[in-house]
N, C-alpha and C positions, 0 to 999 in steps of 0.2 A: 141340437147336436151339431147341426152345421153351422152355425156359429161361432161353438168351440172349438172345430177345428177349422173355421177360417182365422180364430183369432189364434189358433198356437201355429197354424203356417204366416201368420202376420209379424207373430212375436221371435218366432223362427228366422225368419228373413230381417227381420230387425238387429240380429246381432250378431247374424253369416253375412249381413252387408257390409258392417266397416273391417270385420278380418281380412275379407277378401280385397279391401282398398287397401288396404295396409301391405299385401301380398303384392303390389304393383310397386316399382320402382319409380319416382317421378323422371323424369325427363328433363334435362339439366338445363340450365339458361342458357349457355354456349354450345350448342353440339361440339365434342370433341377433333370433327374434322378442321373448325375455322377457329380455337384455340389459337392464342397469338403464342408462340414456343421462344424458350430466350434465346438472344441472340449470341454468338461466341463472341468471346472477344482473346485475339491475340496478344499472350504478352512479350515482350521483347526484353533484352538487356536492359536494368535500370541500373541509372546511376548510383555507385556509393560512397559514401562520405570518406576524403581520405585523411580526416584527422586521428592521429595516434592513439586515443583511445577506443576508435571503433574498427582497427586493424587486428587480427590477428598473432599472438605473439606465440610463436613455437620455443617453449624453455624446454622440452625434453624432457618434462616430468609434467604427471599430471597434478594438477589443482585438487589440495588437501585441504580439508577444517576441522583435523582432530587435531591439531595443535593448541593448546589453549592463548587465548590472546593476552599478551601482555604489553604494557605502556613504557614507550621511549624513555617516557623517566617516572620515579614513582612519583604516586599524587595522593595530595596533602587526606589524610583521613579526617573524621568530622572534629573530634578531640583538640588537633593540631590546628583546625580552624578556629574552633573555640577559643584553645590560647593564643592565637596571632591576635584573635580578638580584643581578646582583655587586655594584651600588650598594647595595644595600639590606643586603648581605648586609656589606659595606664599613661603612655605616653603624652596623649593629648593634653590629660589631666594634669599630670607634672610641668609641663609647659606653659599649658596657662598660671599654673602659679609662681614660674619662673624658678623649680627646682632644678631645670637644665637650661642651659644653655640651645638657642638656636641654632648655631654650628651643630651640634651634639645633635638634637630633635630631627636637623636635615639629614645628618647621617643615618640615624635607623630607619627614618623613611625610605631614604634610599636603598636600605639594603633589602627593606620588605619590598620594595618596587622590583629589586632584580631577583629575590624568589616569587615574586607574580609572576613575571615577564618568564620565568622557568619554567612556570606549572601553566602555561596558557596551551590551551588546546591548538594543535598547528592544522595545516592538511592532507587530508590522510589521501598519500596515494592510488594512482588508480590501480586494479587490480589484473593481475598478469595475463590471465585469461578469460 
C-alpha cells in the first residue's frame, strides 16, 4: 500500500514538475539595464536636385487622367501594315525585273521613308506635376 502511494506521489510530481518550469520566465541574455539603445541621429537640410524635371510646377489646376490618351498623329493599323508590305514587297519584285524604272523605285521608297519618319515614336514629355 505504501508503495502505491509512493509511486502516485512520484508520478504526481513527475508531471507538477515541468508545469511548474514552464510557469518561470527564463531570464534574458542581456539584462534590460546594459541593453545598447539606438543612437539619434540628427537630420539637417539636404540637398535638392535643381533639374527641371525634379522642381515643382504650379499650373493652377490639378493633375487629371480621365482624359483618354490620344496620339500626335494617327498610327498605322495592322491592315495598313500588311499593305505597305505587299507594296513594298511588289515594288521590289517589279524592279528586279526592270518593269520600273530606278528613278521611279527611288521615289516610292522615298515617300514610304517620309511616312516612316511620321509614324516614329518621339519623346514623350515630362509630366507637369
Amino acid at each position: 500500500m505504501q508503495s502505491v502511494r509512493a509511486a502516485t506521489v512520484v508520478a504526481v510530481c513527475g508531471m507538477l514538475l515541468p508545469l511548474l518550469a514552464a510557469c518561470k520566465s527564463p531570464e534574458p541574455v542581456v539584462a534590460p539595464a546594459y541593453m545598447q539603445r539606438p543612437k539619434a541621429q540628427v537630420v539637417g537640410p539636404q540637398p535638392v536636385d535643381a533639374s527641371p524635371v525634379s522642381q515643382k510646377r504650379d499650373t493652377g489646376t490639378y493633375p487629371t487622367f480621365a482624359k483618354p490618351m490620344t496620339a500626335a498623329l494617327p498610327q498605322m493599323e495592322k491592315e495598313e501594315a500588311g499593305t505597305m508590305e505587299e507594296t513594298m514587297t511588289r515594288l521590289g519584285n517589279a524592279r528586279r525585273r526592270g518593269q520600273i524604272s530606278e528613278k521611279e523605285y527611288n521615289r516610292q521608297v522615298a515617300e514610304l521613308r517620309a511616312l516612316y519618319e511620321q509614324q516614329k515614336p518621339t519623346a514623350i514629355p515630362a509630366a507637369s506635376q
